[in-house]
C-alpha positions in Angstrom: 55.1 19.0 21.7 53.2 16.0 23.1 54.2 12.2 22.1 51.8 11.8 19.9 52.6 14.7 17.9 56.2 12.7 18.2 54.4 9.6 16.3 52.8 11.4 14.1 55.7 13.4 13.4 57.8 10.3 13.0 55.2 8.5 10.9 54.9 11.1 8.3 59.0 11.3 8.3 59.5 8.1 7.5 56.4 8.2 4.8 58.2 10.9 3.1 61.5 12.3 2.9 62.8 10.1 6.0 62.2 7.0 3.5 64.4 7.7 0.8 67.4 8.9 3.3 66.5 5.7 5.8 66.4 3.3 2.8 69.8 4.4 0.9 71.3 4.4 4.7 70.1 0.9 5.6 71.0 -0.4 1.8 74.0 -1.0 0.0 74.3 1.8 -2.4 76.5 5.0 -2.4 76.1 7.3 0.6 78.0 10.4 2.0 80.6 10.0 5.0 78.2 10.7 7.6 75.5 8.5 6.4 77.9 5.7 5.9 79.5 6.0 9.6 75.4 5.6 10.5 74.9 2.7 8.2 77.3 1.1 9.9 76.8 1.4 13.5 73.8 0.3 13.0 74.6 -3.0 11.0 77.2 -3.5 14.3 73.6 -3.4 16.0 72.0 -5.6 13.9 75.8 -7.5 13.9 75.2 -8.1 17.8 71.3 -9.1 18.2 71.9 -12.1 15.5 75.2 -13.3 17.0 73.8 -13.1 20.5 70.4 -15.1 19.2 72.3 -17.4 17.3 75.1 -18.2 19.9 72.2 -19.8 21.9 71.8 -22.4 19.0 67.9 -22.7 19.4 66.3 -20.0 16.5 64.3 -22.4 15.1 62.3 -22.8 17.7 61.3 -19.5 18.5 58.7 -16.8 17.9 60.5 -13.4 17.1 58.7 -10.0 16.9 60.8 -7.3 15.3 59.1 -4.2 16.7 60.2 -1.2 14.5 61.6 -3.5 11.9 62.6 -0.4 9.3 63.2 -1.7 5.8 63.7 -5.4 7.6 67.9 -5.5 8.3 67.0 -7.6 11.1 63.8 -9.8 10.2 65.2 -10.9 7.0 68.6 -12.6 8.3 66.4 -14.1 11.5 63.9 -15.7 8.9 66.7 -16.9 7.2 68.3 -18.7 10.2 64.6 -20.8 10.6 63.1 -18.5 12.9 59.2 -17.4 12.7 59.2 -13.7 12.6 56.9 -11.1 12.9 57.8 -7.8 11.6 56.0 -4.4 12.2 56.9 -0.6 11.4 55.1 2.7 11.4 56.2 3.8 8.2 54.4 1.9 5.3 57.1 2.7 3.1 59.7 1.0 5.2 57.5 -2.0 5.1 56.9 -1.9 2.0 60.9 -1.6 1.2 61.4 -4.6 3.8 58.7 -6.9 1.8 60.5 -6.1 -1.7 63.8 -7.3 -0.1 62.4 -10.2 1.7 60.2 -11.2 -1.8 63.3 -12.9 -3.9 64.1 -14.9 -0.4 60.6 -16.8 -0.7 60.4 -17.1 3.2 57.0 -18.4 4.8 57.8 -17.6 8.1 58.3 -14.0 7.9 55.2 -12.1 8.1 55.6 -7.9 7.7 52.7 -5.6 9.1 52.3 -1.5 9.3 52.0 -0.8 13.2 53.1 1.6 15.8 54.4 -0.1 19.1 51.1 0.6 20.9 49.1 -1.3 18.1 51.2 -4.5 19.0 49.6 -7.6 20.1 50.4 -11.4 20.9 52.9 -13.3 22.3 56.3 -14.3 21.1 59.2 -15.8 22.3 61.5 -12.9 22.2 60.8 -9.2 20.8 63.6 -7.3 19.6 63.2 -3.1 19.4 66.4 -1.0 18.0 66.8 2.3 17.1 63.3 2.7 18.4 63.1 4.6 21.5 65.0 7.6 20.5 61.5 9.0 18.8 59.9 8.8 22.3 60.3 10.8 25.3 61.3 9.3 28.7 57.5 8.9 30.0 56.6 7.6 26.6 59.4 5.2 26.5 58.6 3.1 29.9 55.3 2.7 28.7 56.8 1.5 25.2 58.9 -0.8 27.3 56.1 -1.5 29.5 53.9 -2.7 26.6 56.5 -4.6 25.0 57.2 -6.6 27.7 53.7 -8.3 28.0 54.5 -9.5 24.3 57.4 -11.0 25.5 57.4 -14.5 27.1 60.9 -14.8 27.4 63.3 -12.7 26.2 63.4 -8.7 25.4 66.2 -6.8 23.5 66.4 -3.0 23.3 68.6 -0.3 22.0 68.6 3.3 22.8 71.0 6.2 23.0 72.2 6.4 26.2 72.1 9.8 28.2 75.7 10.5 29.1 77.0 14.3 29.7 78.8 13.5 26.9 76.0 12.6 24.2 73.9 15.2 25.8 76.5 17.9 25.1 76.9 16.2 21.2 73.3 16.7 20.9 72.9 19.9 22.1 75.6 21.1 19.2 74.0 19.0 16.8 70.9 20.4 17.7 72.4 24.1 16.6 72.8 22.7 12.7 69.0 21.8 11.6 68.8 20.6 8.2 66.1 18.7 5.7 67.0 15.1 7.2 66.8 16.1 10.6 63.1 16.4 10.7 62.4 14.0 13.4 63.5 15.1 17.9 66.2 12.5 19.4 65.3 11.3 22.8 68.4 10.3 24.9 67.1 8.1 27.9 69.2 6.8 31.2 70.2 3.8 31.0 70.2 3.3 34.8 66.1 4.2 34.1 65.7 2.0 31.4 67.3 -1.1 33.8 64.7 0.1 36.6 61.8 0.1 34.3 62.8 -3.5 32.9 63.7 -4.7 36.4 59.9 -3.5 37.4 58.5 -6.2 34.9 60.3 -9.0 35.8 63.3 -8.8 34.3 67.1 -9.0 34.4 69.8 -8.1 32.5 71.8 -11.3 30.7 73.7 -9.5 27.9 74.9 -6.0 26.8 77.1 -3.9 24.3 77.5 -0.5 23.1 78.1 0.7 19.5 79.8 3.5 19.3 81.0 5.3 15.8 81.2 8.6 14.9 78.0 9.1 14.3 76.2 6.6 15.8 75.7 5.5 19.1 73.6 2.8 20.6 73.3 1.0 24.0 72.0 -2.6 23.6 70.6 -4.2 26.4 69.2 -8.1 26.7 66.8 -8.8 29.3 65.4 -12.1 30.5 62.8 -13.2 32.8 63.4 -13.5 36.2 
């Protein structure tokens, strides 16, 4: 399978049935075990970015792209702090979910567009990409990275599930027990790869953290320009 049967794979996932799981996952409603353990580890995600961006004390001066923004969990609370964010997603239906929830708010400086990563253009401040990189493959991914760096002026925060014997054996069970909801592959990348690729655009590592539930695992990584 190539990576851009991945996107289009991905694309028509979260277009269809990957919507309606996504969105009761990333919402507030009532959930089985499994999907609740995912909802939140990734709200500890979400948790992390906005206390590491707000600890710094200056969000209302920046430019913010949320790259793979999902129904908007993080664009929403960043436009709220002041910020000017730019939102994008593959899925129309997630950004179509993300403008409903962001519609009540009234907020002029959060702006919602359906793109892939590649599509992305500009330059912002900081651009933020979680739970992205586990629909590409490790050549895919450092061009992902590669491309989201020139977007970045400043600042570039990524998540990704790290490649560990340990989540490689996880998978590899989990990988014996396809069902409906599992219609999309999961890409585990090196984090010692992604640090090299980063490091080979100019940048350095400031912060990082792991989530880790029982379901859900995520290594977040903050880089900054040399």
């Amino acid at each position: 399978m190539t990576a851009v049967d991945d996107k289009k794979i991905v694309r028509e996932y979260f277009n269809a049935t990957g919507f309606d799981r996504w969105r009761r996952i990333y919402g507030d409603g009532e959930v089985n075990k499994v999907q609740l353990d995912i909802r939140t580890g990734h709200q500890q995600t979400v948790d992390t970015v906005l206390a590491w961006l707000k600890a710094d004390g200056n969000l209302k001066d920046l430019t913010i792209c949320d790259a793979g923004c999902g129904v908007g969990s993080l664009s929403i609370p960043l436009a709220e702090t002041g910020a000017q964010v730019f939102s994008s997603d593959i899925s129309e239906k997630m950004v179509g979910e993300a403008k409903d929830r962001a519609a009540a708010l009234s907020l002029e400086n959060l702006t919602f567009a359906v793109q892939d990563l590649e599509g992305l253009t500009g330059r912002y401040h900081t651009v933020v990409c979680l739970d992205v990189l586990i629909h590409y493959p490790q050549t895919k991914a450092a061009e992902m990275i590669q491309h989201l760096s020139s977007l970045a002026e400043s600042r570039l925060i990524l998540s990704f599930a790290p490649k560990t014997v340990f989540y490689t054996v996880l998978k590899k069970i989990g990988d014996f027990f396809p069902g409906p909801s599992k219609a999309t592959r999961a890409y585990l990348h090196s984090e010692a790869q992604v640090v090299k690729i980063l490091e080979s655009q100019g940048w350095k590592i400031e912060r990082n953290a792991m989530t880790k539930t029982r379901f859900y695992f995520s290594r977040l990584l903050e880089a900054v320009r040399t």
